[in-house]
DODO-258665 format. One line per field, with one value per residue (C-alpha): z negated, x negated, y; chain; residue in three letters. Coordinates in Angstrom, 3 decimals. Each point is the difference from the previous one (the first is absolute). Layout:
N
up = Z; ...
east = X; ...
north = Y; ...
chaine = A; ...
residu = ALA; ...
END
This chain:
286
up = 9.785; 3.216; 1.277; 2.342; -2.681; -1.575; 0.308; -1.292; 2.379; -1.369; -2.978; 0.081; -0.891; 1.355; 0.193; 1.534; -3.756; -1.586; 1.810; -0.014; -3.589; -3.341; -1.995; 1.623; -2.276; 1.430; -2.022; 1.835; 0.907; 0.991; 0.543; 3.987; -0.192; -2.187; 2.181; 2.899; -0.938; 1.147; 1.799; -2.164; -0.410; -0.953; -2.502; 0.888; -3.097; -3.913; -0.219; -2.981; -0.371; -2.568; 0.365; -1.531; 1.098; 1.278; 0.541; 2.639; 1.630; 1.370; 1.227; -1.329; 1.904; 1.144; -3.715; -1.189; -2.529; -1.194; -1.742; -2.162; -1.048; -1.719; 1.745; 1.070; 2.844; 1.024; 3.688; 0.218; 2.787; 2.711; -1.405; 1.899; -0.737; 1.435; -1.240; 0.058; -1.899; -1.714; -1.381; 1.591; -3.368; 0.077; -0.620; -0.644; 0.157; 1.139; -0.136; 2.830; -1.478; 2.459; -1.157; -0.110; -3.147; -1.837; 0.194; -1.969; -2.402; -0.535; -1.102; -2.800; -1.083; 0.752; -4.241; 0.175; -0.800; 1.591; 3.274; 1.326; -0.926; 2.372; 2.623; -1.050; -0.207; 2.399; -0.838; -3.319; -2.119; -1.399; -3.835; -0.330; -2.396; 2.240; 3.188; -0.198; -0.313; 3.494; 1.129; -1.275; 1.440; 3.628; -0.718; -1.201; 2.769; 2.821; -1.049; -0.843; 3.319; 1.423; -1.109; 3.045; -1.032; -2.462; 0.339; -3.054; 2.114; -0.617; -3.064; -1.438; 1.001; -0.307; -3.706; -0.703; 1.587; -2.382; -3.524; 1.341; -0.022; -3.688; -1.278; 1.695; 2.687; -1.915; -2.120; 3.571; -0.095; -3.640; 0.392; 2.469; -1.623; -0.630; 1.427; 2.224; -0.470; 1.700; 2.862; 0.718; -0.433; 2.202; 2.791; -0.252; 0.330; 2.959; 2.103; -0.961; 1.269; 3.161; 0.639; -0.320; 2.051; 2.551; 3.270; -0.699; -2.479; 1.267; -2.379; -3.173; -1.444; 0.134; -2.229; -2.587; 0.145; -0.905; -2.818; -1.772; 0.789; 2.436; 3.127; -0.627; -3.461; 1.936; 2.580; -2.587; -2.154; 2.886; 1.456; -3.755; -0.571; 3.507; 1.989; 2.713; 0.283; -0.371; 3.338; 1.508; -2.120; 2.046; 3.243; -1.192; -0.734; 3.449; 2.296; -2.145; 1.151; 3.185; 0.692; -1.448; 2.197; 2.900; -0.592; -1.593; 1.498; 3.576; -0.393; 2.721; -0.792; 0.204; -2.513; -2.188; 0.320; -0.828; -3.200; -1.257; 0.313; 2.614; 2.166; 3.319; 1.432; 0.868; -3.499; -1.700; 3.398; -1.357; -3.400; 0.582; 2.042; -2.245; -3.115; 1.709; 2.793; 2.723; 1.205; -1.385; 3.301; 0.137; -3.972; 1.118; 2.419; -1.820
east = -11.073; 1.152; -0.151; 3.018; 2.022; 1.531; -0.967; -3.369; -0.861; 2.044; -2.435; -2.998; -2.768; -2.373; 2.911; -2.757; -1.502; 3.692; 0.630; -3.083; -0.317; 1.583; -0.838; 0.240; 0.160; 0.270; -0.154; 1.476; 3.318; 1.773; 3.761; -1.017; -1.075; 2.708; 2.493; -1.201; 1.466; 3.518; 1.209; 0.398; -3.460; 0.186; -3.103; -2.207; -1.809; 1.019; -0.673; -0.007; 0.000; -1.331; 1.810; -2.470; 1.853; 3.496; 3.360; 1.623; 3.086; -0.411; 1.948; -1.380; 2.144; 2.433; 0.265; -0.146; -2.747; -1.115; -3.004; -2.254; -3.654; -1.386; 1.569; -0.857; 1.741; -0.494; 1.064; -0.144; -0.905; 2.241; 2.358; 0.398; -0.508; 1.088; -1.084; 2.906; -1.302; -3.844; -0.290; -2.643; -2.814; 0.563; -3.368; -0.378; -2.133; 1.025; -1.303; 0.638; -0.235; 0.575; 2.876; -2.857; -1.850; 3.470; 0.973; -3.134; 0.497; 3.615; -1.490; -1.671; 3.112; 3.193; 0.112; 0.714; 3.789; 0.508; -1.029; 3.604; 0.071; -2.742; 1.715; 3.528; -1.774; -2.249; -0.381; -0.944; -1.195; -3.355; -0.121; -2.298; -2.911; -0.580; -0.056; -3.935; -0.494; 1.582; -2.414; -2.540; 1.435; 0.202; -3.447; -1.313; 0.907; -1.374; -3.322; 0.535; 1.786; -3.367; -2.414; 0.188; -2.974; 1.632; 1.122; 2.264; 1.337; 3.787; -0.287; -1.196; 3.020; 2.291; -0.587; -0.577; 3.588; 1.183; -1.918; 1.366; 3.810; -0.479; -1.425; 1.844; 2.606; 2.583; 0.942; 1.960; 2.200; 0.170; 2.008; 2.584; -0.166; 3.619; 1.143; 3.218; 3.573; 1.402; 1.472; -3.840; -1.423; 2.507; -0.869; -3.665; 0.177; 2.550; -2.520; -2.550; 1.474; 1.431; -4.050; -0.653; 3.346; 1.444; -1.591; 1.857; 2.869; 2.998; 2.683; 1.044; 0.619; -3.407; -1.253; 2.989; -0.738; -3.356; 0.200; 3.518; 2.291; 2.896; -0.330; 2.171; -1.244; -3.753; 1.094; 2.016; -3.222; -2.811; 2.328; 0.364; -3.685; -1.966; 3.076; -0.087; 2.014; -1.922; 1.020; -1.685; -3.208; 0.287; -0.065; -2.640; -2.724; 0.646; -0.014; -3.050; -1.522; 1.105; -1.562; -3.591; -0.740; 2.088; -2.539; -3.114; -0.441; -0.606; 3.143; 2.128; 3.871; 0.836; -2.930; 1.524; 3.008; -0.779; -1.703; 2.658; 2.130; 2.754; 1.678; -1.087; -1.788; 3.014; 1.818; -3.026; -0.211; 3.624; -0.052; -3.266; 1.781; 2.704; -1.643; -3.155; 1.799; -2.182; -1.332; -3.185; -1.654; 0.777; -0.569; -3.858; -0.469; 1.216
north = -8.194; 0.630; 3.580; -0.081; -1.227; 3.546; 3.243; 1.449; 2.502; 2.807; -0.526; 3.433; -2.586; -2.841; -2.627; -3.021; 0.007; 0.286; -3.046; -1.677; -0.162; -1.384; 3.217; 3.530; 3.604; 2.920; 3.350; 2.727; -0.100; 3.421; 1.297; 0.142; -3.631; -1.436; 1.657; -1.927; -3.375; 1.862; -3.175; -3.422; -1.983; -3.438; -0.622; -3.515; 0.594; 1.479; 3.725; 1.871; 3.614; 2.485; 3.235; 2.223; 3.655; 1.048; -2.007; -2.391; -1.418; -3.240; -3.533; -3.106; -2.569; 1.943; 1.039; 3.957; 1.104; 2.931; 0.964; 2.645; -0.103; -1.826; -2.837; -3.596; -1.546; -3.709; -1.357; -3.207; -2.387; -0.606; 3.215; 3.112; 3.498; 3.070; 3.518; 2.578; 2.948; 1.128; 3.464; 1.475; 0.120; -3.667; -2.119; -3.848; -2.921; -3.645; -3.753; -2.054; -3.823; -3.091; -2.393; -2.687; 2.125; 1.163; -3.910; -0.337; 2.402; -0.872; -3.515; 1.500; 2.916; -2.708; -0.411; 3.939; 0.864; 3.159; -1.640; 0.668; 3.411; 0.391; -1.158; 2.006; 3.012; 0.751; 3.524; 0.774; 3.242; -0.135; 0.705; 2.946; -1.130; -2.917; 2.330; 0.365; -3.838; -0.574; 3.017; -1.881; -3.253; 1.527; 1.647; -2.852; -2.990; 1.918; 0.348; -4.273; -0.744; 2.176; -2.804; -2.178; -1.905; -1.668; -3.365; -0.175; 3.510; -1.173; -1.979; 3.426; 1.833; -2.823; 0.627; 3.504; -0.284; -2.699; 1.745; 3.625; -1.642; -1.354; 2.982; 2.997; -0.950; -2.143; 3.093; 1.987; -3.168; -0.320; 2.765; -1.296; -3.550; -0.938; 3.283; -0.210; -1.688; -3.217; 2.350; 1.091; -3.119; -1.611; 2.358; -0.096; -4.035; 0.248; 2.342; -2.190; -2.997; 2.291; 0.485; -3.314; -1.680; 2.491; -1.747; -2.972; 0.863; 2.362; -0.191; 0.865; -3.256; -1.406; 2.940; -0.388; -3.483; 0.032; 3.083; -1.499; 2.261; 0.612; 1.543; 2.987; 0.632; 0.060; 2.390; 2.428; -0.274; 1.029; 2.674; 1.486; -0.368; 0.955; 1.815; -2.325; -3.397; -3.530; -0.585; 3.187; -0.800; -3.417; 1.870; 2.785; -2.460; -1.587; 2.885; 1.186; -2.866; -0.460; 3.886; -0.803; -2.700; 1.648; 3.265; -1.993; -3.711; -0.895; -2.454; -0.351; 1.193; -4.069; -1.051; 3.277; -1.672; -3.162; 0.784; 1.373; -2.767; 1.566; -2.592; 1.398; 3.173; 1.269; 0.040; 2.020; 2.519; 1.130; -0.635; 2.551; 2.334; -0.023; 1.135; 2.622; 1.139; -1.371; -3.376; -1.589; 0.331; 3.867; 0.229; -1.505; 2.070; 3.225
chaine = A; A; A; A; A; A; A; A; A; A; A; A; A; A; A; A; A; A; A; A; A; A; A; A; A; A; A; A; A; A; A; A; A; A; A; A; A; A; A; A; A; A; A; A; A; A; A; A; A; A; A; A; A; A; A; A; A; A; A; A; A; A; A; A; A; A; A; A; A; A; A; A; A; A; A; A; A; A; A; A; A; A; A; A; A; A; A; A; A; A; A; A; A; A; A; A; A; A; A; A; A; A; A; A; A; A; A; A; A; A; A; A; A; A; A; A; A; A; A; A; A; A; A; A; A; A; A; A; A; A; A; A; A; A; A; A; A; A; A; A; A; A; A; A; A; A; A; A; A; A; A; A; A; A; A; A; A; A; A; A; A; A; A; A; A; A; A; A; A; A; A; A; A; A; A; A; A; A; A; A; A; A; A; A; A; A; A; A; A; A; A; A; A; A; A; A; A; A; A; A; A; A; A; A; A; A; A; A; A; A; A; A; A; A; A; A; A; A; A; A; A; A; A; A; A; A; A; A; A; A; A; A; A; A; A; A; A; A; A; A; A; A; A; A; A; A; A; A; A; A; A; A; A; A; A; A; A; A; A; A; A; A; A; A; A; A; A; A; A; A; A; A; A; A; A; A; A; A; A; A; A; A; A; A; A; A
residu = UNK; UNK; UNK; UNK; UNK; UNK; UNK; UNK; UNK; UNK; UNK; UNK; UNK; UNK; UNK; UNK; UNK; UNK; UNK; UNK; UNK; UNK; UNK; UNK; UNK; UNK; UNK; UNK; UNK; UNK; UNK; UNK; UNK; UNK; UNK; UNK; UNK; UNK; UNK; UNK; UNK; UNK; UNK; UNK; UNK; UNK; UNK; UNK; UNK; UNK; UNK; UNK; UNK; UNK; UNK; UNK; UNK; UNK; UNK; UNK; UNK; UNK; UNK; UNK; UNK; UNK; UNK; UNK; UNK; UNK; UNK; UNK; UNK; UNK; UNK; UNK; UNK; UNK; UNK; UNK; UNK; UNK; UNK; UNK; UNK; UNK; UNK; UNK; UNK; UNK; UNK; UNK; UNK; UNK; UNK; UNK; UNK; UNK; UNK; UNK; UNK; UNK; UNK; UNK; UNK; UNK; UNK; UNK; UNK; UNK; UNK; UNK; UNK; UNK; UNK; UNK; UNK; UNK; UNK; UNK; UNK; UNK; UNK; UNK; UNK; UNK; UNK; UNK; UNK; UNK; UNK; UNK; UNK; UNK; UNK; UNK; UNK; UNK; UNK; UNK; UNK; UNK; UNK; UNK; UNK; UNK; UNK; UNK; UNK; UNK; UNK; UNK; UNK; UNK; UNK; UNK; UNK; UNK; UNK; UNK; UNK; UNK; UNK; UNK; UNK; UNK; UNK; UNK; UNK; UNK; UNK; UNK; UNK; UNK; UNK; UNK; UNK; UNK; UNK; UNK; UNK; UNK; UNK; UNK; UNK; UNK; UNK; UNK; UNK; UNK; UNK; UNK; UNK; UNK; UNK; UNK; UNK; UNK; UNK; UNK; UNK; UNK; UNK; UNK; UNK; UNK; UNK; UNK; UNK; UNK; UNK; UNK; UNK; UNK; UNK; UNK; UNK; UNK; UNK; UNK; UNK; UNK; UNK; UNK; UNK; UNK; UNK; UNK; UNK; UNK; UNK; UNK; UNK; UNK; UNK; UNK; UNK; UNK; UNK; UNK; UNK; UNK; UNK; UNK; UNK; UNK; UNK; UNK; UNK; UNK; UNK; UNK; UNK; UNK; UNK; UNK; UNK; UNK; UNK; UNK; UNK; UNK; UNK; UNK; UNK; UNK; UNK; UNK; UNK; UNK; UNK; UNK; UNK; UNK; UNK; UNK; UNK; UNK; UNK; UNK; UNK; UNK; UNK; UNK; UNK; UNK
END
């Protein structure tokens, strides 16, 4: 992983062995800390968070959630997270897993049902009785992530992961499972395909296309559902983009530019402007 790639340093802990390694756990996260990831972070890796204490207010991809312990929340790699809110008693834990090791485990879970659940929902209430299991979980993989001597080190983990899923973290999503209408649904897979397609796909039609509906029945559906047009969720995830590796990269404006699919340096200094206010250059350098 490439430390220039997104922004770490905001982060109160030894990011070199974060970054360095395909399992991280860390046990002590506080309101001052969580508040510290004010601006957007894009994650490299999947982090999942055990909110032991207190509540939250965050933006997963742009996307408004809102929390109370005991709470789980999954970020996955590559989606961005930006902390709006923590009451000040709030206490978690989180696991930091490469994409590399939750590839691997996802081999071995892919037969599990709920699997899209997980990915709808990435906040979820913890049922109470199985509260002390994730203590225990947490507990339990930092004393096995501390036995570096072992050469079977991520094997081990890989499935204590995998057994811990079968026995005790299906049942948050079994909850959920089949929760939501078509409206919902529709909206979840349009910002999920927004996340995956905005650098190259602009319009409308391409997402109606590809989810089998009509544009205009898409775009009344997200605006009922999120409050914000499809269109506008178009141009969110780009200027979201556009400002991480304007504040976090050493890209030049044109390379920003470029990899975001904008016809010329030009076009994406004023369709920037346009939307923050300012030009990239004087967004950097703010």
């Amino acid at each position: 992983m490439d430390k220039l790639d997104y922004k770490y340093t905001n982060l109160a802990i030894n990011v070199d062995e974060i970054i360095g390694n395909d399992f991280w756990i860390y046990d002590k996260i506080t309101a001052p800390m969580f508040m510290m990831v004010k601006e957007p972070v894009k994650l490299t890796s999947n982090t999942n968070i055990f909110v032991r204490k207190g509540s939250f207010k965050i933006l997963i991809n742009l996307i408004p959630f809102e929390g109370e312990a005991p709470a789980l929340v999954n970020i996955r790699h590559g989606e961005t997270l930006q902390v709006i809110e923590a009451s000040e008693d709030l206490y978690a834990s989180f696991i930091v897993i490469s994409k590399r090791l939750v590839e691997d485990i996802f081999l071995h879970i892919n037969d599990v049902t709920n699997l899209s659940s997980i990915s709808r929902h990435p906040v979820v209430r913890l049922p109470e009785d199985i509260v002390p299991k994730f203590e225990g979980l947490y507990d339990s993989m930092a004393l096995v992530a501390g036995e570096k001597e072992n050469p079977q080190l991520l094997k081990a983990i890989e499935h204590c992961l995998i057994a811990f899923y079968y026995r005790f973290s299906y049942r948050c999503y079994d909850l959920i499972e089949g929760s939501g209408d078509t409206a919902t649904r529709l909206s979840d897979n349009f910002l999920r395909l927004v996340k995956d397609k905005f650098k190259t796909e602009r319009f409308l039609d391409y997402y109606a296309d590809q989810l089998g509906v009509t544009p205009k029945h898409l775009s009344r559906t997200i605006k009922a559902q999120t409050g914000y047009s499809a269109a506008t969720w178009i141009e969110r995830f780009l200027i979201l983009e556009a400002k991480i590796l304007l504040k976090s990269t050493n890209l030049t404006v044109q390379q920003i530019s470029d990899n975001l699919s904008f016809p010329s340096q030009s076009f994406f200094g004023k369709y920037f402007k346009k939307n923050v206010g300012m030009s990239p250059k004087a967004y950097r350098n703010s």
